[in-house]
Structure formats: structure tokens, C-alpha cells
N, C-alpha and C positions, 0 to 999 in steps of 0.2 A: 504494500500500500504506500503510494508516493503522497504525503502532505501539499497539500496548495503555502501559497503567501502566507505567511507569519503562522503558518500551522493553525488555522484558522477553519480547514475544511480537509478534504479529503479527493483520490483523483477517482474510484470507484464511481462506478454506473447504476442506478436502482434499478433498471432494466436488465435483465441479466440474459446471454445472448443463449443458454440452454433451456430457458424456463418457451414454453410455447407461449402464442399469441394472450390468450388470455390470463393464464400465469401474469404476464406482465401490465397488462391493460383493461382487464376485467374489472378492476375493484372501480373502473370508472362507472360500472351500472349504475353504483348508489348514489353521482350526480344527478339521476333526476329528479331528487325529490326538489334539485334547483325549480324544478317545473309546478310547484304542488303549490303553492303561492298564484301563481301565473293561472293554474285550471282553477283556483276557487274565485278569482276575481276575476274571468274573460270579459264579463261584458262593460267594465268600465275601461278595457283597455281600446287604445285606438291600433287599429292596423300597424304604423309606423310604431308603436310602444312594444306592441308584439316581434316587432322585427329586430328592433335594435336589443330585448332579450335574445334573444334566438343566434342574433347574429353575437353579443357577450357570449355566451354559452361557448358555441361554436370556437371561436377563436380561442376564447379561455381553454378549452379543448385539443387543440391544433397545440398550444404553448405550452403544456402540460405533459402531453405526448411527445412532445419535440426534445423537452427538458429530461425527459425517463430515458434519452440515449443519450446524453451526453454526461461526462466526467464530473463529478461533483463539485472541484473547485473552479466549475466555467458555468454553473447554473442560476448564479446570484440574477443576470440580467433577465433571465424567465422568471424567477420569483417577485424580482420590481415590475416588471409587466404585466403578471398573474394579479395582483395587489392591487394595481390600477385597474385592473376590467374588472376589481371585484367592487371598487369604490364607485364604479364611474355606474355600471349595474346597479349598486342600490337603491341608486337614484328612483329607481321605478319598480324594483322588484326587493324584499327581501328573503329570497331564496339565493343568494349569493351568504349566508350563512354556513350553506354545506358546503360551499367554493374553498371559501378560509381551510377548511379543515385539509384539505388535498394540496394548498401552500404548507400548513402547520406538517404534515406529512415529510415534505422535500426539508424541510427544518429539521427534524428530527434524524434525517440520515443523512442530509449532506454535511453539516456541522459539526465541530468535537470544541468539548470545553463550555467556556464561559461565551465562547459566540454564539453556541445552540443557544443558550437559555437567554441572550442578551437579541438576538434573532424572533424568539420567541416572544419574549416582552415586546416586542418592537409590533410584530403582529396582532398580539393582542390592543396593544396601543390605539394599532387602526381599525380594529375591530371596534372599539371604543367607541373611537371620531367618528366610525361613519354612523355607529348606532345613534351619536348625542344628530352627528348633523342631517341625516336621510328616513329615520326613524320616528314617528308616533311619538309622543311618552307613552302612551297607552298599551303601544307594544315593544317597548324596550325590553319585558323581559321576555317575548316568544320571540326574540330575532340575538340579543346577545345572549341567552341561557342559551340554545341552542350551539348557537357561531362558536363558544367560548369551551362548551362540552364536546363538540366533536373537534373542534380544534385539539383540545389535550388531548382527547382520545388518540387522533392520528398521528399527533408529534409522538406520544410513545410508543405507535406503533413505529412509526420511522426509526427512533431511536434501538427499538427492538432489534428490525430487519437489519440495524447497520453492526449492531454486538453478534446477530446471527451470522454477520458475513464475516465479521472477524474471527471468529470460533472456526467458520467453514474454512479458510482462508489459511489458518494457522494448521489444522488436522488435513489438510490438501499439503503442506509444505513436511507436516511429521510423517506423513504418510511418504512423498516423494523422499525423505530422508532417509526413511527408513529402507524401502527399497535401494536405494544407493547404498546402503552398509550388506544388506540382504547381495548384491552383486558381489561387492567385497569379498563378502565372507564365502559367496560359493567357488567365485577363482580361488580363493586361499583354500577351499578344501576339491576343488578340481588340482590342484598342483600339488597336497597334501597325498590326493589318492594315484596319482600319477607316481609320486616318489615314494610310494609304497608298493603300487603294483609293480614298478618294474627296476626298483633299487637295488633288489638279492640277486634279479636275472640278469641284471646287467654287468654288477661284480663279478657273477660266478661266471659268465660268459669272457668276461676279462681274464679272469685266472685262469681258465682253461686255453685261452687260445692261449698266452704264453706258455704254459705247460707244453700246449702242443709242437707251439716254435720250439722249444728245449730240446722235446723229446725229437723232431726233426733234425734238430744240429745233433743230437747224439745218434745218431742214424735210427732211435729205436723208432720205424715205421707203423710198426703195429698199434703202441699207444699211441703214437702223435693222430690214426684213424680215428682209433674210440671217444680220445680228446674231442677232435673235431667234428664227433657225431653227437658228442653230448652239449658242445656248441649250438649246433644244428635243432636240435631236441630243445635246448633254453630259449634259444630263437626262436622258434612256432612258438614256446608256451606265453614267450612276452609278449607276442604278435596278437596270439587269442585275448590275453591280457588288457593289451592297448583298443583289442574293436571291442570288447566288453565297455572300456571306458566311455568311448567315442560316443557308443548308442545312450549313455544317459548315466554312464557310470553304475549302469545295472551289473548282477553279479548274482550265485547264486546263493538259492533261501540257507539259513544257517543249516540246514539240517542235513540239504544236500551238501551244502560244503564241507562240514566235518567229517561226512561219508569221503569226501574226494581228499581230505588232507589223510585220513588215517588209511585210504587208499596209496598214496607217497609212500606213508611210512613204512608200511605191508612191505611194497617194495625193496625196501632198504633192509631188509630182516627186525625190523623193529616190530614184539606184537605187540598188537593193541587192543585195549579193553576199554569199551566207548559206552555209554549209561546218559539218556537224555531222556530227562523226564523233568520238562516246563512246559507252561503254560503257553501262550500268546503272547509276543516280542512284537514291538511297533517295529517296520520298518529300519527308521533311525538305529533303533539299538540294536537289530538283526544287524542288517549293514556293519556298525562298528563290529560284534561279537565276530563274524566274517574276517576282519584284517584280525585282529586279535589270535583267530586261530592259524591265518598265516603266520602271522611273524613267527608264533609257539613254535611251529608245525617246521619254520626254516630253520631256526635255531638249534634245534631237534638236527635236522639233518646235516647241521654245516660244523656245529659244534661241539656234539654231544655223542659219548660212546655209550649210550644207554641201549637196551636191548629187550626194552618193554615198558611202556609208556599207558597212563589212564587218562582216556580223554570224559569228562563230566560237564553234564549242562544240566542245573536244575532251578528247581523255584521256592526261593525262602518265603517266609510272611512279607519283609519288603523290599529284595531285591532278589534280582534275575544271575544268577551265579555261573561263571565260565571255569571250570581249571583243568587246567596240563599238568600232570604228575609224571615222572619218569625215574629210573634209577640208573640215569648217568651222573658221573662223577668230572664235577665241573668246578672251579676256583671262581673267584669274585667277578659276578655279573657285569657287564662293564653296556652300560647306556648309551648306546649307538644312537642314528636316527631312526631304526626301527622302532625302539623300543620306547622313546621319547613320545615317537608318533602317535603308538595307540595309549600311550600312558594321556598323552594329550588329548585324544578322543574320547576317552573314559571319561577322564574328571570335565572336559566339556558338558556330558551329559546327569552330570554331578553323581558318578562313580569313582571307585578306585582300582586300583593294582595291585598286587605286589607280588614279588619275584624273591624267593628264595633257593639257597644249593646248600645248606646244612645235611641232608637228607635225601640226595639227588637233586635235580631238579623240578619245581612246581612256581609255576605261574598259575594266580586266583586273580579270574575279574569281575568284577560285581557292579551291574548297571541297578541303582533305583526302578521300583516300577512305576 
């Protein structure tokens, strides 16, 4: 919201370019009761008396409308001209009572401060003057009670609709914020699951092809093949990896995945004794539980002389419990970026870790449910 001159008004539009036709224009119906004055006395009016209301109305109309699209600090000169066709209409009609009230209006939401209410007094003022000078005594009070009640009325509505657009205005800008942090945060865990999906395959794909250059310069041919088939083998897996990510960073459900890591392990001569019995896992914490049992499931195989490993998934009263137990014999943990990463996924989701070798190795993670 840009302030006009001396902070005095505001640059906002009361017409709003989403609201349809009558959303913006419709509240003019209750102008006719301009007319209710005019049908109870026709026959003392003359032709020309009827036309020059009609033709007030009208213009009053035209200036009012004209005034709903334009910026609130450029509206002051439709409000002096509205003010005039209301004074100059009394003359013959008082049904320029409800008129007041559709200036008192543009008062109450073009304005901030002490100029609304200094705006407003000024209004009433001429509400006043035309009463003492266009008015009856007789019927001072069914032309100023009237004039002076739906004028408040509508200045608090203005002022309303203008606290309304600041609220809408401020929750439009919390909201665009937030989505901007919400992008943040999804590249920083697009590039979190990227250097987890393919951070082990890419080392170990390193170390092997050196291995295999070695085993080349020592002529040993045969290992320098297997090297390079197990290359080949890490390559497809990072490749599946990588178009897993591409499509949405999908992957599979925890249940299948623990099947496919203690499938690995099978492999390696590692047995395994696997026991799942939980409940229902949101998404989110399926997902996390997934890297969690990679990293377990690599570590296991790059680090560890263990030769039977328990993989456990179950369901406390109030968290969702992961552990890897094994009986290899391993020295002091040392906190890589794998291990950072899902320690960092965990307590995002306001769980924990922990990683012990007193006893073999066991990793426990425990997401909240």
C-alpha cells in the first residue's frame, strides 16, 4: 500500500478488479430511496424541477462510479463535486440525504488518521448548512436524522472495507512468503535427496575404478573385469536412482524397501531377521524411514564384518520406531554426511537417532506420530 501526500490517504481502489459487476456497484440500488421524496410530492413538482433531480441523480451517479476506479489518494476532487450536486439538489429535493451517506462511504476508506475523522466532520458540517439553509424547520429532523445516520452508518462501513483490505492484503503477502520459503526448503531437500541417493554410489564407483586401474597396471586382468562390472552394476543402480528422483522424488513404500535392503544384504552373506509390525506412516515419515534404512543398510555393507543383522519396524504409544541391530564389530562411529543427513531428517520431523557399537552395531530411529 503506497500512502498519498502527507500520509493523509491511501493509493488503493474501493473497486476491486476480481469482485464482479455488482460486487462493486450494486450497493448503489439503495440510492433510490433519493426518489421517495420526489414520488410523495409529484404533483407540486414542475417538469423542469423533475428534470434537474433526475439529471442530480444521474451525474451524482456517473461521479461516484467514476470515483470506485480510481486510487484513493486522486479521489478528493469527486468527493468536492459529489458534495456540491448534493447541496445544489437540496435545493428542491430532500432525498439527497441518502447521497451524503455514499460520500460518508469514500470517507471512511479513502482516508487514514485524523483526516478521516477531520473529513468526516467537515461532511457533517455541510450536512448541517444545507439542513439550517434548504430545509423546513419542520422537517429538520426527517432530513438531518436520517442524512447524519446513514452517513455514520456508511463511513464505518468504509472504514471497515478498508481494515478488511489490509488484513486481505497483509495474508496475500504471508501467504506469497511463505511459498517462497516452501520453494527454499524443497530445493534444499531436492539437493539433500540427490546427495543421498547417489553419494555411496558414487564413492564406491570411485574406488573401484581405481582398484581396477591398479589391478590393470599389475596385469591382474581378471579382477580389474569384476572391478569394472561392479562399476557397471553401481552405475545402473545410481541411474534407477536418479529417474526415481527426476519423477517426483518418489521411491518405494517403506515396506517394500526394507524387503529390497535386506535383499542386499542376503546377498553379501549377511542373515537377516526383519519383524514389522506398525501401524500407518504418513508419507513424510515413510519417505524419511526409506533413507534411514539406506544409509543403515550401506554402512552395513561398506563397513561392517557382521554376519547377521535385525532389521525392526514397530509402533510405540507415541512414536513410530526404526532399528538396525547387527553383530559386527566396529570402533567409534564417525559422522559422515550420510549420517548427518538422516540425523537431520529425523529431528526435522521432531524425532531422534542414535547410533551405538558397545555391542555390535545398532542404529534406533524414532519419528513422533
Amino acid at each position: 500500500m503506497n500512502l498519498g501526500v502527507g500520509h493523509f490517504t491511501h493509493s488503493m481502489h474501493i473497486a476491486r478488479p476480481s469482485r464482479h459487476f455488482l460486487g462493486n456497484y450494486g450497493h448503489l440500488f439503495f440510492s433510490v430511496f433519493y426518489f421517495f421524496p420526489l414520488y410523495r410530492s409529484w404533483n407540486i413538482h414542475t417538469y423542469a424541477e423533475i428534470a434537474y433531480e433526475l439529471l442530480a441523480y444521474i451525474v451524482f451517479a456517473f461521479v461516484y462510479c467514476k470515483a470506485l476506479k480510481y486510487p484513493s489518494n486522486k479521489v478528493l476532487p469527486f468527493i468536492i463535486i459529489m458534495v456540491l450536486i448534493c447541496i445544489l439538489a437540496t435545493q428542491l429535493t430532500p432525498g439527497t440525504s441518502t447521497l451524503f451517506g455514499y460520500i460518508a462511504y469514500f470517507i471512511g476508506f479513502c482516508f487514514l488518521g485524523f483526516a478521516r475523522w477531520l473529513m468526516f466532520a467537515l461532511l457533517v458540517l455541510s450536512i448541517t448548512v444545507v439542513t439550517v439553509l434548504f430545509i423546513s424547520v419542520d422537517n429538520w429532523a426527517y432530513f438531518l436524522g436520517p442524512a447524519l445516520v446513514v452517513s455514520l452508518g456508511l463511513f464505518s462501513f468504509g472504514y471497515i472495507e478498508y481494515k478488511d483490505r489490509i488484513h486481505s492484503n497483509e495474508t496475500r503477502q504471508s501467504k506469497e512468503q511463505i511459498q517462497q520459503l516452501a520453494k527454499i526448503a524443497e530445493r534444499e531437500r531436492i539437493a539433500r535427496d540427490i546427495h543421498d541417493l547417489l553419494g555411496h554410489s558414487l564413492s564406491s564407483i570411485s574406488l573401484k575404478s581405481e582398484l581396477a586401474g591398479k589391478f590393470i597396471a599389475a596385469g591382474l586382468l581378471d579382477n580389474a573385469e569384476t572391478e569394472a562390472q561392479e562399476v557397471a552394476k553401481l552405475a545402473r543402480v545410481a541411474l534407477s536412482e536418479v529417474r526415481e528422483a527426476v519423477s517426483g522424488m518418489q521411491q518405494l513404500g517403506l515396506t517394500a524397501q526394507l524387503d529390497v535392503m535386506a535383499s542386499r544384504l542376503q546377498d553379501k552373506g549377511v542373515k537377516v531377521h526383519k519383524e514389522v509390525e506398525c501401524g500407518d506412516i504418513s508419507a513424510q515419515k515413510e519417505s524419511c524411514f526409506c533413507f534411514v534404512a539406506k544409509e543403515a543398510v550401506t554402512n552395513v555393507l561398506k563397513h561392517s564384518n557382521a554376519t547377521e543383522i535385525k532389521i525392526s519396524l514397530n509402533e510405540q504409544s507415541n512414536y513410530h520406531q526404526l532399528i538396525f541391530e547387527d553383530d559386527g564389530q566396529i570402533g567409534t562411529v564417525i559422522w559422515g554426511n550420510g549420517l548427518r543427513g538422516i540425523k537431520s531428517r529425523i529431528e526435522e520431523l521432531g524425532g531422534h537417532i542414535q547410533v551405538t557399537t558397545s555391542d555390535g552395531y545398532k542404529l534406533v530411529a524414532q519419528l513422533p506420530k
